[in-house]
N, C-alpha and C positions, 0 to 999 in steps of 0.2 A: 913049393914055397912055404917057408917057416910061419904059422902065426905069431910067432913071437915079438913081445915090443918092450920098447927102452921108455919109463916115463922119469922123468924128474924135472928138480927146478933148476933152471938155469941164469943167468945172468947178461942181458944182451946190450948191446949197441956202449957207444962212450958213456952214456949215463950208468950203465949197467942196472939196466930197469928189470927188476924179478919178474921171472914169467915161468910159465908150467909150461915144459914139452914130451911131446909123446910123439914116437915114430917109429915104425915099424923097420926088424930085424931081416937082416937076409932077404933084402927087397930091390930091387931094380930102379929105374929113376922114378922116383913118384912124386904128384904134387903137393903141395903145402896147401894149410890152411891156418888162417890166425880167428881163434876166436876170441871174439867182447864179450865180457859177461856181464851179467846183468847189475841192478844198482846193488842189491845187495853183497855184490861184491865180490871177489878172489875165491871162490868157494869150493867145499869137495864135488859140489855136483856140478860144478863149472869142469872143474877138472876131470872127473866121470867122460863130461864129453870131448874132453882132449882125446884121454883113452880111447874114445867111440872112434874117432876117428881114426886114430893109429892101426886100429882093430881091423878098419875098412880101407886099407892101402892108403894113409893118409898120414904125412907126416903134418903135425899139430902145434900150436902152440897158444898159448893165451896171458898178455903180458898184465901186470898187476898195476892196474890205473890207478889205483888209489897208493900206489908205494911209497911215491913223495910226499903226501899228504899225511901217512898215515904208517911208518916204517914196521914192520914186524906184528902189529896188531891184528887183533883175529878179527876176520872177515867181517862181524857183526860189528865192531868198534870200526873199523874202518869206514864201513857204508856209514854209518852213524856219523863220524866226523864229515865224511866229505857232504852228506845231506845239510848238516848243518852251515855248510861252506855255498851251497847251491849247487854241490855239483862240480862236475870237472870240467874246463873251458875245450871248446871244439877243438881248437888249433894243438892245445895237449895231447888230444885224444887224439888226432891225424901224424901228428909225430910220434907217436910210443907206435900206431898200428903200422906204419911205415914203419920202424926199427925191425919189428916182427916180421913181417916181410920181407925184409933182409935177408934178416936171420935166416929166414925157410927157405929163401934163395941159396946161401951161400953154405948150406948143407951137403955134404957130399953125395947125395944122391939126391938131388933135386932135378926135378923136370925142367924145373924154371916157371912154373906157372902156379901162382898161387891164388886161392879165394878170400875172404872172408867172412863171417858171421856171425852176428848178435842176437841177444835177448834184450827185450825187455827194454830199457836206455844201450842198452848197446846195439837192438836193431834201427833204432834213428840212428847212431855212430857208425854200422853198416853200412847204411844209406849217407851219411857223412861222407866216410872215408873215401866212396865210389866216387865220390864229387876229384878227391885229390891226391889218391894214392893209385898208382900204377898197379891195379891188380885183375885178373881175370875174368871175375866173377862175384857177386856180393852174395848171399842173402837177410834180410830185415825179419825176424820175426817179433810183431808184433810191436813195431818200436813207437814211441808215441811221441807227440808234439816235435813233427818232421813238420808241418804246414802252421800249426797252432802253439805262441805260447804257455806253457802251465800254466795252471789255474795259481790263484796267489795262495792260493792255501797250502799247496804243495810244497812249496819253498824252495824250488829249482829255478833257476835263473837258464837254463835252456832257452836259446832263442831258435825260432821258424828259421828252417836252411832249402825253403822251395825257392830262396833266387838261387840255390847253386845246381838248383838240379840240371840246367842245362849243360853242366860241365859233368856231369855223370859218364865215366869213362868205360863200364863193362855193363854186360848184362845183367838185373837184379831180378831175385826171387824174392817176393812176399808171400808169409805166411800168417793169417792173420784167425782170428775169430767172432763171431757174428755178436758175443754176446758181452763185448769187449768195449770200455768208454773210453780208452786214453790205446791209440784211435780205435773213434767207432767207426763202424761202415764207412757212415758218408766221408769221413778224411779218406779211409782209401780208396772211395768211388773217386774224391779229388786228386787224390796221389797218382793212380793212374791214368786220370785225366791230362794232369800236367805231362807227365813222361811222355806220354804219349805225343803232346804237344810240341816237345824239345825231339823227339825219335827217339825217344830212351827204348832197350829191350827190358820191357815190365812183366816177368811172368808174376801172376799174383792170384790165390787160394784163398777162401776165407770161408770159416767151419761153423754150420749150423750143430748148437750146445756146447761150444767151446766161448771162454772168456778171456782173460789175459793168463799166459804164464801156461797154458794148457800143455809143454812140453814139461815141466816141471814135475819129474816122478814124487819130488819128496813134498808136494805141495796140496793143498786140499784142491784145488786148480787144476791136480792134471789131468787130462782126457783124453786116455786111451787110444780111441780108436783115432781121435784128431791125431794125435801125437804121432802114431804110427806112419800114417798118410802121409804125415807133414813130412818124417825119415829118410822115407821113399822117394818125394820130391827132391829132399835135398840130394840125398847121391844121384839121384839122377841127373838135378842141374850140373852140380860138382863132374862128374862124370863126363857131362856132355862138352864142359867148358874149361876143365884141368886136366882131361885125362887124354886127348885128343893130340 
């Protein structure tokens, strides 16, 4: 089998919402994955981790949530306006990950089963989307104000989505860190609490010396050996629940 992979940007669903995909060459039916990136936006190391996946028998894709908002502008301008907007409304964010999904569906060598996963505001959008898009598998890492809303200083208009979690439709993975305030602990001692409550599949990690963002190679935040770990889980979940 070829390592070889195809990345670029593509143009999906009727809107024709920009998104980054990556999928691997001379590959057999493989699953999809749509990743959320984080608030800071559309970025190269968002897209790094498309690659990542495509690398790992994974066709990828991560659609640009700030596109309508913010047409052509560079990732830094982008997060910037939409921060100043509060943010992108939920039901936005469940349509554009739903298009992507689609899309990784209607790929020519798709399995048919696809995952998704977030950073940062896109692992509460993970955990979102599991509430109402038809997908496999989620993971959340590190998402915040899933149970609580921001603080008002923050100036995200994000609202608490623990009444949907009963409609949570796959398995989720959380990946979290100990030393993390937007959620600390106790949210995901209650996160898991609730799942639990509704029957949700909660697997969920959380890393003593890690803080937020602890995947983040390019970030003073990242750590290492959390990061690695956290890797490991995810192709495992992914594996266990797209590749089967």
């Amino acid at each position: 089998m070829s390592d070889a992979i195809r990345a670029e940007t593509v143009f999906i669903g009727e809107e024709q919402i920009q998104a980054y995909q990556a999928r691997p060459l001379d590959a057999g039916a493989v699953p999809g994955v749509v990743v959320i990136h984080h608030l800071p936006g559309y970025d190269e190391a968002t897209k790094e981790i498309v690659r990542k996946f495509a690398a790992k028998g994974y066709s990828a894709i991560c659609p640009n949530l700030f596109w309508r908002e913010a047409p052509n502008a560079a990732p830094d301008d982008a997060s910037a306006f939409v921060r100043g907007q509060g943010g992108i409304p939920d039901e936005q964010i469940i349509r554009d990950v739903a298009t992507a999904a689609a899309a990784l569906r209607a790929l020519d060598n798709a399995n048919g089963k696809v995952g998704a996963i977030g950073y940062c505001s896109g692992g509460r959008q993970a955990l979102l989307v599991s509430t109402a898009v038809d997908l496999d598998a989620a993971v959340d890492c590190y998402g915040a104000f899933a149970l609580e809303a921001p603080p008002a200083g923050v100036g995200l208009k994000a609202q608490p989505i623990k009444d949907r979690l009963q409609d949570v439709r796959c398995p989720v993975l959380g990946l979290f860190g100990d030393d993390d305030k937007y959620p600390a602990p106790e949210e995901v001692a209650r996160l898991a609490e609730l799942m639990a409550q509704h029957g949700k599949s909660f697997e969920h990690h959380s890393y003593e010396g890690a803080g937020h963002a602890f995947f983040s190679v390019d970030r003073p935040s990242y750590r290492p050996q959390a990061a690695v770990d956290g890797w490991q889980r995810v192709f495992a979940f992914f594996g266990q629940h797209l590749e089967a």
